[in-house]
C-alpha positions as CSV (number, residue, x, y, z in Angstrom):
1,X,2.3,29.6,-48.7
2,X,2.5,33.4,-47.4
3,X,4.7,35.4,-48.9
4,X,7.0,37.9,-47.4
5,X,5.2,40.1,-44.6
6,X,4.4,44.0,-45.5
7,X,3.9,46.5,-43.3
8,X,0.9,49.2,-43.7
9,X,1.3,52.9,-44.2
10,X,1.0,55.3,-41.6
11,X,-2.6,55.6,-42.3
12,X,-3.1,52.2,-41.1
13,X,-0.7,52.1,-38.2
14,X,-1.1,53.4,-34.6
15,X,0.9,56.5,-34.1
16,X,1.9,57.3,-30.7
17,X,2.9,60.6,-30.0
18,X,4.9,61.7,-26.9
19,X,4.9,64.8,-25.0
20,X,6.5,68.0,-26.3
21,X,9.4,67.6,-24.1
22,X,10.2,64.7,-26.2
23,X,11.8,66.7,-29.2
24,X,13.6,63.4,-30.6
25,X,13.7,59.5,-29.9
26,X,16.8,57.6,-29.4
27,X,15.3,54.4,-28.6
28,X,12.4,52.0,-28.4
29,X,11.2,49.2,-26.6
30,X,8.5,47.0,-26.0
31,X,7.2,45.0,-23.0
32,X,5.3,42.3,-24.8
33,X,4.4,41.1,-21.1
34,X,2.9,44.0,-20.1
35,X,1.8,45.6,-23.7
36,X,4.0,48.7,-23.1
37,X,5.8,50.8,-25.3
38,X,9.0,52.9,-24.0
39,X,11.0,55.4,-26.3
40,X,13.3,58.0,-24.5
41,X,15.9,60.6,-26.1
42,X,16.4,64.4,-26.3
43,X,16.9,66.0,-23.2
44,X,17.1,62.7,-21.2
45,X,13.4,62.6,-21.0
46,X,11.4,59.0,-21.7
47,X,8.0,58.0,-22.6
48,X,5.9,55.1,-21.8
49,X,2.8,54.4,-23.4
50,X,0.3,51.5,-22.6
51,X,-1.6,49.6,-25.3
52,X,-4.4,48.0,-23.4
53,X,-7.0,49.1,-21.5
54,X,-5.9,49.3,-17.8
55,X,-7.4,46.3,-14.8
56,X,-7.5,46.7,-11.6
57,X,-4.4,45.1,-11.2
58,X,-2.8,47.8,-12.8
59,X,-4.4,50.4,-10.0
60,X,-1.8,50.2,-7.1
61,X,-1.5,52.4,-5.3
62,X,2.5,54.6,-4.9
63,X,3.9,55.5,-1.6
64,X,2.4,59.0,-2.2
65,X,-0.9,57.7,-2.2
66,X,-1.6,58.7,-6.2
67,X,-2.7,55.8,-8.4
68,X,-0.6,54.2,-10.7
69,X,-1.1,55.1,-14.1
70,X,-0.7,53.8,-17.6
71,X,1.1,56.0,-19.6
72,X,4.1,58.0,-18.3
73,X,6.4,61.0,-19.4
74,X,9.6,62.1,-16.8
75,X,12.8,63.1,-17.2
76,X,14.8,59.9,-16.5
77,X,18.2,62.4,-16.9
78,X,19.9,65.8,-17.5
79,X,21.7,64.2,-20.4
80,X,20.1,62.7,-23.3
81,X,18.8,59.4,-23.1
82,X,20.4,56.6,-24.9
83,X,18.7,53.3,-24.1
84,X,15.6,52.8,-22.1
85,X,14.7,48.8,-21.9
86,X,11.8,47.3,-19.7
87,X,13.4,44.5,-17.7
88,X,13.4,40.4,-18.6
89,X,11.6,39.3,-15.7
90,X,8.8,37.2,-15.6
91,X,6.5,38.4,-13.6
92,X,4.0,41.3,-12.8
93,X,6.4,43.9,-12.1
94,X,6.7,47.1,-14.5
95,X,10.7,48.2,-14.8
96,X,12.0,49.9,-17.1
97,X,16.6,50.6,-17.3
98,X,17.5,53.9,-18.6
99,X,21.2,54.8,-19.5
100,X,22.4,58.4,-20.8
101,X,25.3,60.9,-21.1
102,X,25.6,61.6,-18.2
103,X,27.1,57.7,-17.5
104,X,24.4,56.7,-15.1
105,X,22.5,53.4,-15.1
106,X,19.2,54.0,-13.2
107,X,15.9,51.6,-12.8
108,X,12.4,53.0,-12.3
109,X,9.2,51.5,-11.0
110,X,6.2,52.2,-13.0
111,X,3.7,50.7,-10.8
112,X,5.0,53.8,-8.0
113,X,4.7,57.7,-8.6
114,X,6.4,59.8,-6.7
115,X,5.4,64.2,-6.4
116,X,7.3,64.4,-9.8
117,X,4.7,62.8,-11.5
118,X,7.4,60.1,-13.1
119,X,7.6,56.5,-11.6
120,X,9.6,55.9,-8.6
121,X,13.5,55.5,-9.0
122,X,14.4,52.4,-7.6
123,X,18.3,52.8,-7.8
124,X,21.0,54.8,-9.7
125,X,24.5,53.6,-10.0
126,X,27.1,56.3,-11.0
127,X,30.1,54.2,-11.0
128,X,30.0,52.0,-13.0
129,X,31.4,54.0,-16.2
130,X,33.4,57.1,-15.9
131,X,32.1,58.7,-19.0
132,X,29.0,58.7,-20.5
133,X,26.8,55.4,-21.7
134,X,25.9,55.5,-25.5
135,X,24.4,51.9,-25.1
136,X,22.6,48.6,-23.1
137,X,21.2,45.6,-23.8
138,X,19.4,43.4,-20.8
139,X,19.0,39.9,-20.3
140,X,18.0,36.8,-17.9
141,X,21.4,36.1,-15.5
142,X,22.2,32.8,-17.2
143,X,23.7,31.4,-13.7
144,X,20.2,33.0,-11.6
145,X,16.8,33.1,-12.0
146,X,16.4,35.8,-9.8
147,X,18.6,38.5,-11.4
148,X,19.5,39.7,-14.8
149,X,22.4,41.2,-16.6
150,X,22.8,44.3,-17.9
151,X,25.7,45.1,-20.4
152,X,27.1,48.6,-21.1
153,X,29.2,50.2,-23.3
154,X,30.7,53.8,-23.0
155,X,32.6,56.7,-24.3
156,X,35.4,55.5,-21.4
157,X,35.9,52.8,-24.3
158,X,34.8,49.7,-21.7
159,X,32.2,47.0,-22.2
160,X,30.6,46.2,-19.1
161,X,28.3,43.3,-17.3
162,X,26.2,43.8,-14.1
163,X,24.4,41.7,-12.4
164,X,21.1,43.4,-11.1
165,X,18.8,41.2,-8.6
166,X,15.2,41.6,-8.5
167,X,16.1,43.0,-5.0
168,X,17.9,46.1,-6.4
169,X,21.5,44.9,-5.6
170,X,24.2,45.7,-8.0
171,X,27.4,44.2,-8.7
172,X,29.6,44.4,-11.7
173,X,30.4,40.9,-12.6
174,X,33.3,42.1,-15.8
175,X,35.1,44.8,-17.7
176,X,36.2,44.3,-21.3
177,X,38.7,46.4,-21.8
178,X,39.9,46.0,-25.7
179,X,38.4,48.7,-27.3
180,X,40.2,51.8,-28.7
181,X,36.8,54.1,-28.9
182,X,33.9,54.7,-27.6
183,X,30.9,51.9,-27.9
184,X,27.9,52.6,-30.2
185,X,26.2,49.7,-29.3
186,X,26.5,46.3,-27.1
187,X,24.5,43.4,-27.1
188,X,23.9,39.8,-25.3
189,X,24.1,37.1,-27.4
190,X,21.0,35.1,-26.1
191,X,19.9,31.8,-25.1
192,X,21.9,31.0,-21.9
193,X,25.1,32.0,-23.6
194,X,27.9,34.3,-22.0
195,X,28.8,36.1,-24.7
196,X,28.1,39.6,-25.4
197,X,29.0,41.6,-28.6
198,X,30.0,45.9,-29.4
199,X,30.7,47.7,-31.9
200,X,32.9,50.6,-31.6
201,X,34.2,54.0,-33.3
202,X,37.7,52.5,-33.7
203,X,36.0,50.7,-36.7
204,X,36.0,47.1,-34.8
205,X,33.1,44.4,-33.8
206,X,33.9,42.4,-31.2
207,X,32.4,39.2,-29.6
208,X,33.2,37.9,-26.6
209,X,33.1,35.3,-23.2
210,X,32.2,37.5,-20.5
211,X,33.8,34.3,-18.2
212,X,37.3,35.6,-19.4
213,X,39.4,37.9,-17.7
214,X,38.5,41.7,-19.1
215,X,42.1,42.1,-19.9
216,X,42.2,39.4,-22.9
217,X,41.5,39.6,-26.7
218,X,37.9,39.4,-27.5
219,X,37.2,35.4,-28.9
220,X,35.9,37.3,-32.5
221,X,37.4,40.5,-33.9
222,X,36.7,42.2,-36.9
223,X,38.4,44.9,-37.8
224,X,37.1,47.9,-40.3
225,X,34.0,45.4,-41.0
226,X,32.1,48.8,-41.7
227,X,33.2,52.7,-41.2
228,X,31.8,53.8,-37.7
229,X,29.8,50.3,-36.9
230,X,27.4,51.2,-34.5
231,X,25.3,47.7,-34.4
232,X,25.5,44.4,-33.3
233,X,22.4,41.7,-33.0
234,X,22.5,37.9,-32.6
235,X,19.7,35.7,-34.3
236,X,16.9,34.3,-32.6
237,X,13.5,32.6,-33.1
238,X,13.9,30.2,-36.3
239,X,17.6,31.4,-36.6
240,X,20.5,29.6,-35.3
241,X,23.1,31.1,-32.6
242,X,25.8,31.7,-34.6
243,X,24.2,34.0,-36.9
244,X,24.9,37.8,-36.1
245,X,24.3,40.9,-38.0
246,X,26.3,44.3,-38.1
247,X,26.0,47.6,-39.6
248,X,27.5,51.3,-39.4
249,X,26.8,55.2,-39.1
250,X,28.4,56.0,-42.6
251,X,27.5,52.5,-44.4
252,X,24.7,51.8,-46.8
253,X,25.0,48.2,-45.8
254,X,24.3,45.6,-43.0
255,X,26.3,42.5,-43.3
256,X,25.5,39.1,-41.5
257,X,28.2,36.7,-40.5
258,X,28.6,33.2,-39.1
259,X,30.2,33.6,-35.6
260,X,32.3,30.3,-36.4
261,X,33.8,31.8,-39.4
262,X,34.2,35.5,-40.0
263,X,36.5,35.6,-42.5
264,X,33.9,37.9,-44.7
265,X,30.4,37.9,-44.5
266,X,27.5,35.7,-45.0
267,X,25.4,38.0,-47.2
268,X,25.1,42.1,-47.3
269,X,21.9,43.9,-47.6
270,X,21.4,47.0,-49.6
271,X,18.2,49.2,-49.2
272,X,17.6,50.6,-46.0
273,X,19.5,53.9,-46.9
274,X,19.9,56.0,-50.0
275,X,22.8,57.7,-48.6
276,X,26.2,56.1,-48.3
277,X,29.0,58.0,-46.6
278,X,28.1,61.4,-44.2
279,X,25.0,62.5,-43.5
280,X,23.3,60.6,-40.9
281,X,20.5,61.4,-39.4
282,X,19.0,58.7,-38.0
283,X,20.6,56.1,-35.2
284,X,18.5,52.9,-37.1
285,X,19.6,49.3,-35.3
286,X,18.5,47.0,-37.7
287,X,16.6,43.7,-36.1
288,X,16.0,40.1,-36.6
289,X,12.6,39.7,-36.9
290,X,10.6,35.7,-37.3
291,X,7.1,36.0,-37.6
292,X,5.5,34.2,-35.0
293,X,5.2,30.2,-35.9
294,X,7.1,30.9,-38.8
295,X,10.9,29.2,-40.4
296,X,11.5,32.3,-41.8
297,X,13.6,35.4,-40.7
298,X,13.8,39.0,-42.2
299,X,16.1,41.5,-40.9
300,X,13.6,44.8,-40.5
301,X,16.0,48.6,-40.1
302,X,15.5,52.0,-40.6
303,X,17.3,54.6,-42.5
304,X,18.2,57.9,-44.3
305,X,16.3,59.2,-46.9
306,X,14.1,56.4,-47.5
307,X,10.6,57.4,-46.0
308,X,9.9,54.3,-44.2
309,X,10.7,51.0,-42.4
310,X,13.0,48.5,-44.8
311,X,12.3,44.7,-44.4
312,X,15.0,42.0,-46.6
313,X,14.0,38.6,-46.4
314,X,17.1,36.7,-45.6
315,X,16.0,33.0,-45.0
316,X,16.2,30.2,-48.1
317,X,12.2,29.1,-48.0
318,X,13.3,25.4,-48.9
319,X,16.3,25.2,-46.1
320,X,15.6,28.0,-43.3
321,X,19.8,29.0,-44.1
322,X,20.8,32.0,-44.6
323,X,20.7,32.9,-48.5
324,X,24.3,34.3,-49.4
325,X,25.6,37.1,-51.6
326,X,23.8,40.2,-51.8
327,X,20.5,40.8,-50.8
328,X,17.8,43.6,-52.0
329,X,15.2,45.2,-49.6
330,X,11.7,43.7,-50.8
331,X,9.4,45.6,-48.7
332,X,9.6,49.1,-47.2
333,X,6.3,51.0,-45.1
334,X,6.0,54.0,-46.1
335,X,5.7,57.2,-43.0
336,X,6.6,60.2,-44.4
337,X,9.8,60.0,-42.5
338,X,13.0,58.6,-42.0
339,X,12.5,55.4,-39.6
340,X,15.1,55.8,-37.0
341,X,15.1,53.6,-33.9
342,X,12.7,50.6,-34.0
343,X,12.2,47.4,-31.5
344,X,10.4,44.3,-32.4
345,X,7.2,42.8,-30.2
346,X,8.4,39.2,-29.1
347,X,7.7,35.9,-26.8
348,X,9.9,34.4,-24.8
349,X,11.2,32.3,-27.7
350,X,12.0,35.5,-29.9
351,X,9.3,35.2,-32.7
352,X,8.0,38.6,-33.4
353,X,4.5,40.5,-33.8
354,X,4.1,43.9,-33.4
355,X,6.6,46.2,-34.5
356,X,7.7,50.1,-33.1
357,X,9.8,52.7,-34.7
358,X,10.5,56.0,-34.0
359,X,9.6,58.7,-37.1
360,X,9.8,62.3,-36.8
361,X,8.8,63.0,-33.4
362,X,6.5,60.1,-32.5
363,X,6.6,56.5,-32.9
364,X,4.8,54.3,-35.0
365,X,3.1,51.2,-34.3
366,X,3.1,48.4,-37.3
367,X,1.2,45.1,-37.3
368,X,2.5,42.7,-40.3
369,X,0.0,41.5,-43.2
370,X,1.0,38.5,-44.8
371,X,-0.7,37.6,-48.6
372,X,-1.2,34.4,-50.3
373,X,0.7,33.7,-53.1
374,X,-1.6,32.5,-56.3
375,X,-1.1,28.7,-55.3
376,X,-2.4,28.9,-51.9
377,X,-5.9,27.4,-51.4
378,X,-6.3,30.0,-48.5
């Protein structure tokens, strides 16, 4: 049987490096459809690399009359860039959401340049925060198959849902208003579900039914689970729903909990930082990640002062649960710099491949090996 995945060093990685207007990355993404790569950052700029060979398919051509191209660099904003996700739509289009400082939400076509020499901006919608946005997550409209959602969370201290439709039109379907502080990070909690979870500088993690008035208690509240939490992710591929995972700025732990009981947590995981307390550099979401056809789950982060990406396994090989108590990283790849942002490679199911993370000033590109154990026949 394999035994935990590893990740090779940055000698056997692919690096990609961004432009020099790109001084730092914020965030990652991938578009496993598509084979893209987007990371975006300081000075509101964003880059998009592609990692096949372009077809002819790819060759439109934009209403300017230049081809479209595969790998992009623009600045998406004045402000610096704080999320930039490539849409949940299942077919050929090429979209990618930014969000930044300046409280903006904007989508771009990548198939379309315009003079600039960045994609085409398909709409921006100013309104719908009245500070800046520090955080998104995207995902199918549960009730639609034509539109998707688009939560929000900002230093105005609201958690917000949109509906966008594949046509451009934008409506904001809910405000949560229960937060003291402003959001570090928001996130859907999958499969068809209408709940969406933040984290917040007032020290609380909230979950809640974006079907319920704005106004009304979040259905889960944890309060002071870490100093400064500024992540929230649900489980998915082998994991079940309830599972979710948190962490914070000045924490050096990530704790997972059971949504139907969060009187303390599941486990903690120690490893991904050598720093506890001030300090931070790095913004480092952890992420569930399930190797494709696999029952088991490992949470993969980066960190401060650890040279590398940090994998735990989580999973009990003979169950698929959850192991409890705590739990020591078993596998770190090594860059030569902290690991700050990452995203993980997945199919529509949420198993993983490939996995991104930003180090220094590029990003690094990390297939996982897997080993046999001595009692494999393999």
């Amino acid at each position: 049987c394999p035994l935990p995945p590893h990740f090779p060093a940055t000698s056997t990685s692919t690096a990609l490096s961004p432009t020099t207007d790109l001084k730092r990355l914020y965030t990652v993404d991938f578009s496993t459809r598509h084979g893209l790569v987007a990371g975006g950052g300081h000075g509101g700029y964003v880059n998009v690399w592609s990692l096949e060979e372009p077809t002819p398919a790819d060759q439109q051509v934009s209403e300017d009359g230049k081809d479209a191209k595969n790998e992009w660099c623009w600045r998406a904003s004045t402000k610096w860039l704080s999320s930039a996700l490539f849409l949940p739509v299942d077919d050929c289009r090429r979209r990618l959401m930014t969000t930044a400082n300046d409280g903006i939400v904007r989508m771009w076509d990548l198939d379309k340049i315009v003079s600039s020499g960045g994609p085409k901006e398909l709409f921006k919608a100013p309104n719908i925060h009245k500070s800046g946005i520090f955080c998104m997550d995207v995902f199918p409209a549960p009730s639609s198959p034509n539109s998707f959602d688009v939560c929000t969370g900002s230093k105005d201290k609201q958690v917000v849902v949109t509906n966008v439709s594949t046509d451009c039109k934008v409506s904001v379907k809910w405000r949560g208003d229960y937060h003291e502080k402003g959001l570090k990070c928001v996130a859907f909690a999958g499969r068809n579900r209408t709940l969406v979870g933040s984290a917040a500088d007032d020290g609380g993690v909230a979950v809640a039914d974006y079907r319920a008035p704005g106004s009304s208690p979040p259905s889960t509240l944890l309060e002071d689970a870490h100093s400064k939490p500024h992540s929230i992710s649900f489980g998915d591929g082998a994991l079940p729903d309830h599972v979710f995972m948190t962490a914070g700025s000045c924490s050096d732990v990530i704790k997972l909990w059971d949504l139907r009981s969060t009187s303390a947590p599941v486990c903690t995981l120690r490893g991904h930082t050598f720093e506890a307390g001030g300090g931070k550099r790095n913004i480092h979401h952890p992420h569930f990640y399930t190797p494709f056809e696999s029952s088991s789950t490992y949470v993969i982060s980066g960190g401060d002062k650890v040279r590398g990406l940090t994998l735990f396994s989580i999973c009990d090989p003979e169950s698929s649960n959850v192991k409890g108590g705590e739990i020591r990283a078993s596998n770190r790849g090594e860059f030569g710099d902290d690991a700050g942002a990452c995203a993980v490679e997945k199919d529509s199911r949420g198993y993983g491949f490939r996995v991104a993370c930003s180090a220094g000033e590029g990003v690094h590109l990390l297939s996982p090996r897997f080993d046999m154990n001595k009692n494999s026949n393999n």
